[in-house]
Backbone and ligand atoms as CSV (ligand in chain L), in Angstrom:
chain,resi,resn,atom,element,x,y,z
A,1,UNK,N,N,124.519,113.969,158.774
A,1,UNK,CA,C,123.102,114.150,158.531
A,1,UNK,C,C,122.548,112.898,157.832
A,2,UNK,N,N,121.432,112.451,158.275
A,2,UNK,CA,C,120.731,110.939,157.807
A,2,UNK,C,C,119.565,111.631,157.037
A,3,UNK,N,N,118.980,111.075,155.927
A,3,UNK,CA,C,117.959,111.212,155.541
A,3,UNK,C,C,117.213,109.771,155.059
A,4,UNK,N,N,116.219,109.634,156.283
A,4,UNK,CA,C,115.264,107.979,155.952
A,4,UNK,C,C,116.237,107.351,156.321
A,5,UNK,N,N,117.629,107.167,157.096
A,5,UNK,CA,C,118.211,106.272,157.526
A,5,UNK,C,C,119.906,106.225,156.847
A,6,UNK,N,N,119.854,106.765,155.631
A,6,UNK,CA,C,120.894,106.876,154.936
A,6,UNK,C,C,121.755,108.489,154.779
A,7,UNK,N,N,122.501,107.786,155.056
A,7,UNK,CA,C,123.881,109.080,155.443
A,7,UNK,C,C,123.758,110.366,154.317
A,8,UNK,N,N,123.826,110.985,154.373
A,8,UNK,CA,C,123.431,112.266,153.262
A,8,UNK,C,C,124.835,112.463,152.908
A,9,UNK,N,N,125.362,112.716,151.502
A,9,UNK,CA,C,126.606,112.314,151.199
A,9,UNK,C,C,127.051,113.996,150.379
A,10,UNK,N,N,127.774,114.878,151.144
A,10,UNK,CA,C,127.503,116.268,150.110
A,10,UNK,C,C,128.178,116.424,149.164
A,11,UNK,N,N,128.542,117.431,148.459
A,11,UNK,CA,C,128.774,116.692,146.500
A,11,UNK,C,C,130.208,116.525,146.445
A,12,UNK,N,N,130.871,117.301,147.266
A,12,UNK,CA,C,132.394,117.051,146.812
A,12,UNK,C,C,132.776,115.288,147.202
A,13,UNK,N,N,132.232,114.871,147.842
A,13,UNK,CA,C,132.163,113.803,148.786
A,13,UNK,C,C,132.134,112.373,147.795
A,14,UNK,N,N,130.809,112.827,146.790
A,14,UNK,CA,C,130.180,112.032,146.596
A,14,UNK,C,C,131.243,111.240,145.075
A,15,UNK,N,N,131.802,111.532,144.631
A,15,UNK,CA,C,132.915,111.348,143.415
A,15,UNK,C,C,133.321,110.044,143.886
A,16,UNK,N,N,133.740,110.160,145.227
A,16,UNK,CA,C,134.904,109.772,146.253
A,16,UNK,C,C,134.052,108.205,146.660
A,17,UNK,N,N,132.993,108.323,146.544
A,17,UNK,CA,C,132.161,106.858,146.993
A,17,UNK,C,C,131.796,106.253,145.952
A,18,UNK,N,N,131.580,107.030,144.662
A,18,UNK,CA,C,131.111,106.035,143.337
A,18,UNK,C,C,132.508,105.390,143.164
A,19,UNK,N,N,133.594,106.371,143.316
A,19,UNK,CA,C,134.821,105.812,142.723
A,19,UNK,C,C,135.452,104.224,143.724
A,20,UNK,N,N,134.997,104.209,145.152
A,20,UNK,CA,C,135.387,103.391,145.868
A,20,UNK,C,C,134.217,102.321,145.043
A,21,UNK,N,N,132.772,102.380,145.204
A,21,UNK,CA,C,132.215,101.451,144.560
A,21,UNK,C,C,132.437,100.929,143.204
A,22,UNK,N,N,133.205,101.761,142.171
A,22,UNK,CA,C,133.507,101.201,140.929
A,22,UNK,C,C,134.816,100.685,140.804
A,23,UNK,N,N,135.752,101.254,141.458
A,23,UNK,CA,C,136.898,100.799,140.696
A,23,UNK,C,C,137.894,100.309,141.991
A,24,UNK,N,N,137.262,100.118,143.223
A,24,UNK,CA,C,138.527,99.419,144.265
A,24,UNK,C,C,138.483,98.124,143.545
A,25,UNK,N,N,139.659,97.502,144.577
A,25,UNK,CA,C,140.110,95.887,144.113
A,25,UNK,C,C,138.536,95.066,144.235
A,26,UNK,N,N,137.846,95.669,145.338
A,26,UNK,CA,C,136.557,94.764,145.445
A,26,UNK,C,C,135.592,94.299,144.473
A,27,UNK,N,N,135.275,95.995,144.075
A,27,UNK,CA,C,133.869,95.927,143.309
A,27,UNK,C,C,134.468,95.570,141.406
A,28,UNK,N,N,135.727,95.852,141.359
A,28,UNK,CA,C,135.957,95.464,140.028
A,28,UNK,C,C,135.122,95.889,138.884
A,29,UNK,N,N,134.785,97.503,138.733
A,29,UNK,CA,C,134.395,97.834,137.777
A,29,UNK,C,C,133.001,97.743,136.891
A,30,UNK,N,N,132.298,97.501,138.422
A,30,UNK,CA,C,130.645,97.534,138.317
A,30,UNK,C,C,129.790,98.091,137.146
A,31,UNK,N,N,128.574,97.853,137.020
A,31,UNK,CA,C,128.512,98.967,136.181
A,31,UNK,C,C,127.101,99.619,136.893
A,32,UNK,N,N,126.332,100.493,136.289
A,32,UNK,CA,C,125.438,101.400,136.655
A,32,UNK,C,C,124.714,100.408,138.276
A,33,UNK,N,N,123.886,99.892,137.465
A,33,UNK,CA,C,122.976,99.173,138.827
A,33,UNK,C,C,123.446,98.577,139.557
A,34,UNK,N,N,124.739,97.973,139.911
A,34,UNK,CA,C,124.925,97.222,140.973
A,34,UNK,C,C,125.849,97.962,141.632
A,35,UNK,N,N,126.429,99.397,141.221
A,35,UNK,CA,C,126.739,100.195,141.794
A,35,UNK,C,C,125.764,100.975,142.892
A,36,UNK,N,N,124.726,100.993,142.107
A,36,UNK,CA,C,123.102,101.798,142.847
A,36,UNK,C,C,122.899,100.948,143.958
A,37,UNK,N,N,123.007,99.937,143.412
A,37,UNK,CA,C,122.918,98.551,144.697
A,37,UNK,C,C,123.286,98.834,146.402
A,38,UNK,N,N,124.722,98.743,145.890
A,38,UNK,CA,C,125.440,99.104,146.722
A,38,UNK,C,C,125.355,100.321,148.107
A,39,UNK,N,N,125.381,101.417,146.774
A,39,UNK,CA,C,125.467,102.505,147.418
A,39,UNK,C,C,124.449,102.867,148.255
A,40,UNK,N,N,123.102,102.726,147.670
A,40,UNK,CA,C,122.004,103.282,148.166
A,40,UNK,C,C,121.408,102.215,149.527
A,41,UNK,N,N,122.315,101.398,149.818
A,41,UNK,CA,C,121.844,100.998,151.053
A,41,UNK,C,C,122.299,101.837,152.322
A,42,UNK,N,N,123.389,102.199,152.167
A,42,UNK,CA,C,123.854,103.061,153.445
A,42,UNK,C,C,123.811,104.746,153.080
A,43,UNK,N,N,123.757,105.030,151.799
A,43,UNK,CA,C,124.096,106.662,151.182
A,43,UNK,C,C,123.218,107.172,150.118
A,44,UNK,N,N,122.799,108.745,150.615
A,44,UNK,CA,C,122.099,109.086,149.489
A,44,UNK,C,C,122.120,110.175,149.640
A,45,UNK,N,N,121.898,110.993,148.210
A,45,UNK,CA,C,122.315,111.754,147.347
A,45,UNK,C,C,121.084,112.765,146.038
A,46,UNK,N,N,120.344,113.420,146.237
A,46,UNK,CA,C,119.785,113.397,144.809
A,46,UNK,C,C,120.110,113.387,143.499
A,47,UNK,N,N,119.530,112.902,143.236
A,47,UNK,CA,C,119.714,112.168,141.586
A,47,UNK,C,C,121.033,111.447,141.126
A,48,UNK,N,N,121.043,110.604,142.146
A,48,UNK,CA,C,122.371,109.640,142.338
A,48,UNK,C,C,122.251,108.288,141.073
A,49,UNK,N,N,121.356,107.964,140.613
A,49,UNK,CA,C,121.356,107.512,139.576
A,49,UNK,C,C,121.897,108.206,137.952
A,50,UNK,N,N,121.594,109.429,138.269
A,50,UNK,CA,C,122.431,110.308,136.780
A,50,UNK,C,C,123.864,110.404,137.076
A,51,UNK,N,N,124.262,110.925,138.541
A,51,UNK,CA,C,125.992,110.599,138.451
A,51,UNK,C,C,126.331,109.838,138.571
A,52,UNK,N,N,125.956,108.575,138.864
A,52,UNK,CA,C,126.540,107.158,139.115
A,52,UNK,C,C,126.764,106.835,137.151
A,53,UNK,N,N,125.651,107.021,137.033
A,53,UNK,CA,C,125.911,106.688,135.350
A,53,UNK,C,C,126.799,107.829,134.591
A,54,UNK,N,N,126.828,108.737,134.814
A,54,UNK,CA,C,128.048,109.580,134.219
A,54,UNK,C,C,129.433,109.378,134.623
A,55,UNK,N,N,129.626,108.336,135.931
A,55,UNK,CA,C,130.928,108.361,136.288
A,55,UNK,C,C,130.780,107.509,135.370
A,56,UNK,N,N,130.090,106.086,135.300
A,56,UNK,CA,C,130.618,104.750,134.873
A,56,UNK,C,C,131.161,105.119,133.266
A,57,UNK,N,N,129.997,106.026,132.441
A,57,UNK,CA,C,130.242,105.991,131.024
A,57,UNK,C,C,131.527,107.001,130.819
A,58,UNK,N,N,132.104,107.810,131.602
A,58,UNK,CA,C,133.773,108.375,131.747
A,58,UNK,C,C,134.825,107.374,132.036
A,59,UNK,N,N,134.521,106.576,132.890
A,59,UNK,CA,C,135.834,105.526,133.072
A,59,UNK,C,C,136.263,105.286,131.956
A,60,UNK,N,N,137.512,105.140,131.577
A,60,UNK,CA,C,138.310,104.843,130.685
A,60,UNK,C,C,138.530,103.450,130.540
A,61,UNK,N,N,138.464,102.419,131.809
A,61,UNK,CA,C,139.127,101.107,131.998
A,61,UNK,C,C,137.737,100.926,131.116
A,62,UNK,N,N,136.151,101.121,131.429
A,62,UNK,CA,C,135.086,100.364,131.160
A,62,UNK,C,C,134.965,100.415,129.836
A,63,UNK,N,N,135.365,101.744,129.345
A,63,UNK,CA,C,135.212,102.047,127.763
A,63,UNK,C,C,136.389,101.033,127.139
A,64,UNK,N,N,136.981,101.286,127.348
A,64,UNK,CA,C,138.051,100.120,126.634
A,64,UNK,C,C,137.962,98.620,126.692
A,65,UNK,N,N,137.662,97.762,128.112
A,65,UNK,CA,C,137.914,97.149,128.247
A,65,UNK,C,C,136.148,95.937,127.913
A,66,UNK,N,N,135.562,96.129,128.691
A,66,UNK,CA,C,134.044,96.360,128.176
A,66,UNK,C,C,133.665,95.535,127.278
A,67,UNK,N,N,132.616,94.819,126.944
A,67,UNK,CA,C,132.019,94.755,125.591
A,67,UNK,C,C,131.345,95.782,125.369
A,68,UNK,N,N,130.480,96.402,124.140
A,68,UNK,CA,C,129.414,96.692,124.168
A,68,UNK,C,C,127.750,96.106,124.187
A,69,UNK,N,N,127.032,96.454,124.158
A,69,UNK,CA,C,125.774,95.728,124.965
A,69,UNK,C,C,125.348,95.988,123.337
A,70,UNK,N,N,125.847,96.643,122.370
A,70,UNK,CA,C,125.499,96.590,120.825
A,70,UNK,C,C,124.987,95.882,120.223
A,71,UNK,N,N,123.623,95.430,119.648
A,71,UNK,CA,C,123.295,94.363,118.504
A,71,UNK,C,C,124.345,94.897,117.504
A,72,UNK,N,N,125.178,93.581,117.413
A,72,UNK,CA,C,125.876,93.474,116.190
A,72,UNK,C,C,125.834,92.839,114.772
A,73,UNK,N,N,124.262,92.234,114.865
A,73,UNK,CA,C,123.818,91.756,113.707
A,73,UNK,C,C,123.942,90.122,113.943
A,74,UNK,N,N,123.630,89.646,112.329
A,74,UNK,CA,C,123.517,88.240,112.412
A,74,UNK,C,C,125.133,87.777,112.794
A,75,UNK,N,N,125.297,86.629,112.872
A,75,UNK,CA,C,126.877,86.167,112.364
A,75,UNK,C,C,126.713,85.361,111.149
A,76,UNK,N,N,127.798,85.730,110.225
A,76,UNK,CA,C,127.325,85.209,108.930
A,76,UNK,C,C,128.766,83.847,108.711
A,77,UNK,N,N,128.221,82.972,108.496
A,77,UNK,CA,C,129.450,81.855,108.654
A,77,UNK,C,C,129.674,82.035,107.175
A,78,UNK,N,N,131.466,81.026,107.080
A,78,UNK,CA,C,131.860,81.173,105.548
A,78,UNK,C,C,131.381,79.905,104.873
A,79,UNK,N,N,131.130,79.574,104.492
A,79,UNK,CA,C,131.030,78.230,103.214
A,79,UNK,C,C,131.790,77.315,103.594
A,80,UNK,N,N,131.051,76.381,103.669
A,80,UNK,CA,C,131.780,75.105,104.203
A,80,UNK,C,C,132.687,74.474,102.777
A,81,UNK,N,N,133.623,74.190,102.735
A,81,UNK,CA,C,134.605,74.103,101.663
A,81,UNK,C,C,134.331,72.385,101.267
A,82,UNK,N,N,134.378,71.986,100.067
A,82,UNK,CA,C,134.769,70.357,99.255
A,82,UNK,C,C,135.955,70.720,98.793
A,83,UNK,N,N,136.677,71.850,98.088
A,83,UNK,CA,C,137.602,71.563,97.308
A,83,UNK,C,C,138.594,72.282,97.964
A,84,UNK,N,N,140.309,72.379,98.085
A,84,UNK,CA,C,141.473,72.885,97.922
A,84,UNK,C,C,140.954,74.044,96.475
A,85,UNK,N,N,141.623,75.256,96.916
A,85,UNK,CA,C,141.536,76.388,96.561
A,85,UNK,C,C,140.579,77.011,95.755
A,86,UNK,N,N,139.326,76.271,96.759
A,86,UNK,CA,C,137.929,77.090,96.637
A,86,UNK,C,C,137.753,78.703,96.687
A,87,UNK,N,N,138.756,78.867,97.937
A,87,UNK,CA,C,138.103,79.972,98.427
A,87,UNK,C,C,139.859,80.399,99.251
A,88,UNK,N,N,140.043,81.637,99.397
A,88,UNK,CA,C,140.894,81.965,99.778
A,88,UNK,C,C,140.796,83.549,100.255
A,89,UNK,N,N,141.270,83.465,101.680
A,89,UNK,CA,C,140.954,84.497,102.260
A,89,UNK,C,C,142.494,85.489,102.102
A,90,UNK,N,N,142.475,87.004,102.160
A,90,UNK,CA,C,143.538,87.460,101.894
A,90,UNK,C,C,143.784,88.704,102.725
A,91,UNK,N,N,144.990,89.247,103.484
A,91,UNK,CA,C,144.571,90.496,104.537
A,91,UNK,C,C,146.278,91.462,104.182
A,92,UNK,N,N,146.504,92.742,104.519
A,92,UNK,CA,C,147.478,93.010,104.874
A,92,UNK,C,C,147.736,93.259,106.414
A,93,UNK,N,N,148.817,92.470,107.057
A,93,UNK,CA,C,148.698,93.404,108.728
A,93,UNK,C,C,150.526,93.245,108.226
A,94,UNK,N,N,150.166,94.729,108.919
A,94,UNK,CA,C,151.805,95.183,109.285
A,94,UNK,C,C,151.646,96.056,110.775
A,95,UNK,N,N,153.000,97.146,110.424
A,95,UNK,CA,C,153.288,97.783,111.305
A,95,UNK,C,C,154.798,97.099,111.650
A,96,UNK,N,N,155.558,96.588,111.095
A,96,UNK,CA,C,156.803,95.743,111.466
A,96,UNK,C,C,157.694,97.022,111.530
A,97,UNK,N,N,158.217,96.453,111.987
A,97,UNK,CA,C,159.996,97.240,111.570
A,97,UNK,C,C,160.074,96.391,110.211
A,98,UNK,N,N,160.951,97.941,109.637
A,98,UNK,CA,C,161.769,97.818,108.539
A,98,UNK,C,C,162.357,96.565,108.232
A,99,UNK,N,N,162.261,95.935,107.507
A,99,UNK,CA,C,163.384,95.228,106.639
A,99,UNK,C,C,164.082,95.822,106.357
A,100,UNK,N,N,165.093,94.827,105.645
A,100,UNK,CA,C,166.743,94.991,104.611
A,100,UNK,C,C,165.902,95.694,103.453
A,101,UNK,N,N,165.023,95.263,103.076
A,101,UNK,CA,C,164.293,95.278,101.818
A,101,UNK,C,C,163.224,96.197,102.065
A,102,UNK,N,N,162.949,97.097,102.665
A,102,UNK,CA,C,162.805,98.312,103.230
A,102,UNK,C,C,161.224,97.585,103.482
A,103,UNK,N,N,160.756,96.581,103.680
A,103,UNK,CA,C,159.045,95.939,103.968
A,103,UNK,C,C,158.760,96.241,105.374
A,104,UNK,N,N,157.651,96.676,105.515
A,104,UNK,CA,C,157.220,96.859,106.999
A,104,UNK,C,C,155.745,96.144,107.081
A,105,UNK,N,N,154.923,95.461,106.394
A,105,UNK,CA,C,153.997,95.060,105.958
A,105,UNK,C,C,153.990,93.348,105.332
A,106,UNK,N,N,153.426,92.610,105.942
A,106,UNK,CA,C,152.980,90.754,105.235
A,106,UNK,C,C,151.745,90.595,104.707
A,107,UNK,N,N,151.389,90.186,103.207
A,107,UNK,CA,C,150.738,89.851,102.323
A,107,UNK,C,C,150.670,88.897,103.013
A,108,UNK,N,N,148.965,88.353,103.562
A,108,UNK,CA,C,148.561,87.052,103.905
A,108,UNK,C,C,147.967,86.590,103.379
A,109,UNK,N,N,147.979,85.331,102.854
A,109,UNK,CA,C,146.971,84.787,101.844
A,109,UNK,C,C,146.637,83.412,102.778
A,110,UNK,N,N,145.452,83.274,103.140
A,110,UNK,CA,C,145.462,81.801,103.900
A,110,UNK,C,C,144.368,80.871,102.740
A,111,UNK,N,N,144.787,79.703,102.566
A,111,UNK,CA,C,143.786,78.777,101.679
A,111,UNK,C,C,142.829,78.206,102.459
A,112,UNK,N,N,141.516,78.843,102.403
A,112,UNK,CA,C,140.497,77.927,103.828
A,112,UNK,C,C,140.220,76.985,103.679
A,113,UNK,N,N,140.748,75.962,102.747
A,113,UNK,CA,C,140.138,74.220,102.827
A,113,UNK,C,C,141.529,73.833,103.861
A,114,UNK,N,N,142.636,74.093,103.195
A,114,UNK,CA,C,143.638,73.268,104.146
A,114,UNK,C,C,144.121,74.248,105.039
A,115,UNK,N,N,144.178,75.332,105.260
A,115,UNK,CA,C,144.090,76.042,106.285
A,115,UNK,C,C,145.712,76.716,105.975
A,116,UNK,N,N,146.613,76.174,104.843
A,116,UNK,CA,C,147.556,77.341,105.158
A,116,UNK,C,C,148.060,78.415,104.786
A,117,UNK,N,N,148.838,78.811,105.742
A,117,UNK,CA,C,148.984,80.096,105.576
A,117,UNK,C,C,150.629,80.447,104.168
A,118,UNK,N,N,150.449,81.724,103.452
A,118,UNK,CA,C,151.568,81.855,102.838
A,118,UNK,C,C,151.766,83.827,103.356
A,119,UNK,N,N,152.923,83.929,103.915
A,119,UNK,CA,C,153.295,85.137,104.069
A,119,UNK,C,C,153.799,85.985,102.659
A,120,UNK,N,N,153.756,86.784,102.527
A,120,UNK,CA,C,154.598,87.763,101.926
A,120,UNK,C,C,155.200,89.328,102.298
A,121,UNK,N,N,156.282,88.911,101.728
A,121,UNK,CA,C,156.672,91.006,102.871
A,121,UNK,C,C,156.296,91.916,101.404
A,122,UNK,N,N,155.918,92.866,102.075
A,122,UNK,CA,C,155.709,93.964,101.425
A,122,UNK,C,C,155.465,95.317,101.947
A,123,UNK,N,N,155.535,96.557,101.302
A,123,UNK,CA,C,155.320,97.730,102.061
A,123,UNK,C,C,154.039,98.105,102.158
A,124,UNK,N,N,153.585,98.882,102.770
A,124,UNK,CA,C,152.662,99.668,103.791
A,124,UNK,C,C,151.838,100.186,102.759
A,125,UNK,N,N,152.359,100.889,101.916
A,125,UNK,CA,C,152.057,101.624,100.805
A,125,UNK,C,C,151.604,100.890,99.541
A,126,UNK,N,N,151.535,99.376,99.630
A,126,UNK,CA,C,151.310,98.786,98.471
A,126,UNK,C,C,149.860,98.877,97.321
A,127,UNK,N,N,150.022,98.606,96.119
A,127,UNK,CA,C,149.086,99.472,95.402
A,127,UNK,C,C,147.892,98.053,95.076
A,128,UNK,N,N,146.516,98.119,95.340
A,128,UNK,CA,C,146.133,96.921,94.474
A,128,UNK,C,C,146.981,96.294,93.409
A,129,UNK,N,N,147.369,96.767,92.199
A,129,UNK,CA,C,148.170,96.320,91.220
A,129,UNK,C,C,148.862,95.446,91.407
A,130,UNK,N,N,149.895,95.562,92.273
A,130,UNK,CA,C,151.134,95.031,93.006
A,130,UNK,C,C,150.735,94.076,94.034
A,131,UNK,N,N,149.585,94.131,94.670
A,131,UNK,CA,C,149.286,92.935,95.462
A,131,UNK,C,C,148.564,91.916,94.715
A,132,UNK,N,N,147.820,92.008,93.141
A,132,UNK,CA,C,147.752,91.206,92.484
A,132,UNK,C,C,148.664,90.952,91.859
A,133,UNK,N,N,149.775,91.538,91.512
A,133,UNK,CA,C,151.058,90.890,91.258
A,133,UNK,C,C,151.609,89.955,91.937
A,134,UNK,N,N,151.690,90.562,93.144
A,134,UNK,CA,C,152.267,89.276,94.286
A,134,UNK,C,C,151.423,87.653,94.287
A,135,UNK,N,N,150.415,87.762,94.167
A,135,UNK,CA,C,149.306,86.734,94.309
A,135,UNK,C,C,149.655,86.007,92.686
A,136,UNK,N,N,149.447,86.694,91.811
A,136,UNK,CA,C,149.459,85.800,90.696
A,136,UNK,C,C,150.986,85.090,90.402
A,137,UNK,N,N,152.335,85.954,91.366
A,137,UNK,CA,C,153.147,85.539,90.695
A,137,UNK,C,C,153.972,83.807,91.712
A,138,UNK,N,N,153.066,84.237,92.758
A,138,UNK,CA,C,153.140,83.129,93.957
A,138,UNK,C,C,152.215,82.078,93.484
A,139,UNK,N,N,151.150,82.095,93.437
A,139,UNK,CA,C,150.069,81.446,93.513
A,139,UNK,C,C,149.576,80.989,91.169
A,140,UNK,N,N,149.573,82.312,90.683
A,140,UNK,CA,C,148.681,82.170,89.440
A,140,UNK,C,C,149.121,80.793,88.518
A,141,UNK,N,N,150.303,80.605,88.135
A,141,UNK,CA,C,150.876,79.943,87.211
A,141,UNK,C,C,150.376,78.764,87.991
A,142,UNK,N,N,150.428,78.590,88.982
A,142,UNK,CA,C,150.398,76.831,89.145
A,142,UNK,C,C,148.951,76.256,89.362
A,143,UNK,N,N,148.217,77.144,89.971
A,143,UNK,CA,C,146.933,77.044,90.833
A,143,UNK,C,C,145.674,77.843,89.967
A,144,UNK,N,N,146.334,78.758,89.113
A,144,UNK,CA,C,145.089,79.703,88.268
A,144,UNK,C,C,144.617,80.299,89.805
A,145,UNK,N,N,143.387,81.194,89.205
A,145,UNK,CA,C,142.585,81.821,90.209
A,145,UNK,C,C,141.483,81.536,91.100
A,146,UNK,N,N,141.745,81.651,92.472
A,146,UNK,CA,C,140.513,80.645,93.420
A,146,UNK,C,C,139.307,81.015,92.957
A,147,UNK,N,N,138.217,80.440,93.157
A,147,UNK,CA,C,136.839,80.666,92.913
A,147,UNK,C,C,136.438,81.810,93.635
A,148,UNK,N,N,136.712,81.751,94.620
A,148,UNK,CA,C,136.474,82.577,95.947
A,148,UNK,C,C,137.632,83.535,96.590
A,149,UNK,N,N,137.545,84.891,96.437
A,149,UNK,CA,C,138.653,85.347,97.553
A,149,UNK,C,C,137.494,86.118,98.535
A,150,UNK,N,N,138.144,86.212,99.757
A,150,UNK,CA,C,137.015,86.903,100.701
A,150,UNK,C,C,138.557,87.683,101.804
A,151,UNK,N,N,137.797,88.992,102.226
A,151,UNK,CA,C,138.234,89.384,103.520
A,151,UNK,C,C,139.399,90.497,102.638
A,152,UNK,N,N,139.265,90.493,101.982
A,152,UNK,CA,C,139.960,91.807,101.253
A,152,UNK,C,C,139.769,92.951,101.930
A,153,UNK,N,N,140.707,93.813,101.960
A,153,UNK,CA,C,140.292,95.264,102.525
A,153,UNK,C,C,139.611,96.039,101.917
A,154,UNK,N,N,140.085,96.107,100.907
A,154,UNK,CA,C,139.263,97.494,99.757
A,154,UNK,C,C,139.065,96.982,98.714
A,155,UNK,N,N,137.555,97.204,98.077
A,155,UNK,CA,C,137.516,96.919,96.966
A,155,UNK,C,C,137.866,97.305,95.740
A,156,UNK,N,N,139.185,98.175,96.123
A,156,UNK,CA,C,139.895,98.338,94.405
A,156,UNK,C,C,141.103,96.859,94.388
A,157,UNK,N,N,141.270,96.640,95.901
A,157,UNK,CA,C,141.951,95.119,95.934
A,157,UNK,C,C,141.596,94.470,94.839
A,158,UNK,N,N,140.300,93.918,95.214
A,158,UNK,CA,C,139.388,92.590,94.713
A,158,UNK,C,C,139.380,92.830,93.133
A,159,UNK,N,N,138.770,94.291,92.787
A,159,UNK,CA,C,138.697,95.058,91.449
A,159,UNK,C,C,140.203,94.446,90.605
A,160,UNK,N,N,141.281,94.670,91.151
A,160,UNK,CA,C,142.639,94.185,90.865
A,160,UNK,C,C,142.525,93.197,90.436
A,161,UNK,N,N,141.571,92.171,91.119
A,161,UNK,CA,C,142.291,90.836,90.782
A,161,UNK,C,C,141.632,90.482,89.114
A,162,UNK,N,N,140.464,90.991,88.752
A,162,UNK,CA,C,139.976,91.213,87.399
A,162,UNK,C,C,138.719,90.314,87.676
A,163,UNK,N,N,137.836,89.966,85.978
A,163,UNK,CA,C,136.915,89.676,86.200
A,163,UNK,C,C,136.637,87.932,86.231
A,164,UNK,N,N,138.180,87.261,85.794
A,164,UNK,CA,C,137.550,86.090,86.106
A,164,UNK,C,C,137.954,85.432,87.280
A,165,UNK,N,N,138.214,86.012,88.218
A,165,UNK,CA,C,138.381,85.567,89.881
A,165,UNK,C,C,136.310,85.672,90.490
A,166,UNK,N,N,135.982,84.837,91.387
A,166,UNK,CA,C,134.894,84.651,91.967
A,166,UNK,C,C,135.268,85.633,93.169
A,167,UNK,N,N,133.830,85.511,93.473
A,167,UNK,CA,C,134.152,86.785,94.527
A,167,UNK,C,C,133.176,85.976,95.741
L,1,ZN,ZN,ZN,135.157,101.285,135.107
């Protein structure tokens, strides 16, 4: 059955053609309108614009893979550095396997004028306290406290480090 020239597509049917237009090797994961594109030259459907967009926002590949079309705000750059241990950025990433020393977790401390990096192992579970321990007992005695730490996770971290560290 044609309607105005285009193939009338009935509903069980119709799954079966968004899915060839979105996700074969061809079309590579289109999104709303150039799916409509497509389709609506040879096939139609009522209100083929609401399921075309309900398939796309179900795909799993698009949700994941995707940007979002999100205002994400300004981008805020860091301070352009003059001095060695102006400013020092600090993170935990783990997820390791176990150590000998039962650590599944690296204390990163990177210095952003010269760019390097100092690891430390530690556990998963570590307490602010103890990660200003680690920092002062690596870093305090020789270097005192940077002007600047940034990129902390939580601010009972930063709170840790006390009040005469810059923030
Ligand atoms: Zn997709």
């Amino acid at each position: 059955m044609y309607y105005l020239g285009k193939l009338c597509i009935p509903k069980g049917e119709r799954v079966h053609v968004i899915r060839e237009a979105h996700t074969s090797l061809v079309s590579g994961h289109f999104g709303v309108e150039k799916i409509l594109c497509h389709v609506q030259i040879f096939c139609f459907w009522p209100h083929m614009k609401n399921i075309v967009t309900h398939y796309v926002k179900g795909c799993v590949m698009c949700s994941v893979s995707k940007h979002s079309n999100r205002k994400l705000g300004l981008y805020t750059p860091l301070l352009i550095l003059n001095h060695p241990w102006e400013s020092v950025s600090m993170d935990l990433v783990g997820g390791f396997p176990l150590s000998r020393k039962i650590h599944d977790y690296l204390y990163v401390v990177v210095h952003r004028f010269s760019k390097m990096c100092n690891l430390m192992p530690c556990k998963k579970k570590i307490t602010a306290e103890q990660t200003a321990y680690l920092f002062f007992s690596m870093f305090g005695s020789i270097l005192g406290c940077p002007h600047r730490l940034c990129q902390i996770n939580t601010l009972a971290l930063l709170e840790s480090f006390g009040p005469t560290c810059g923030r």
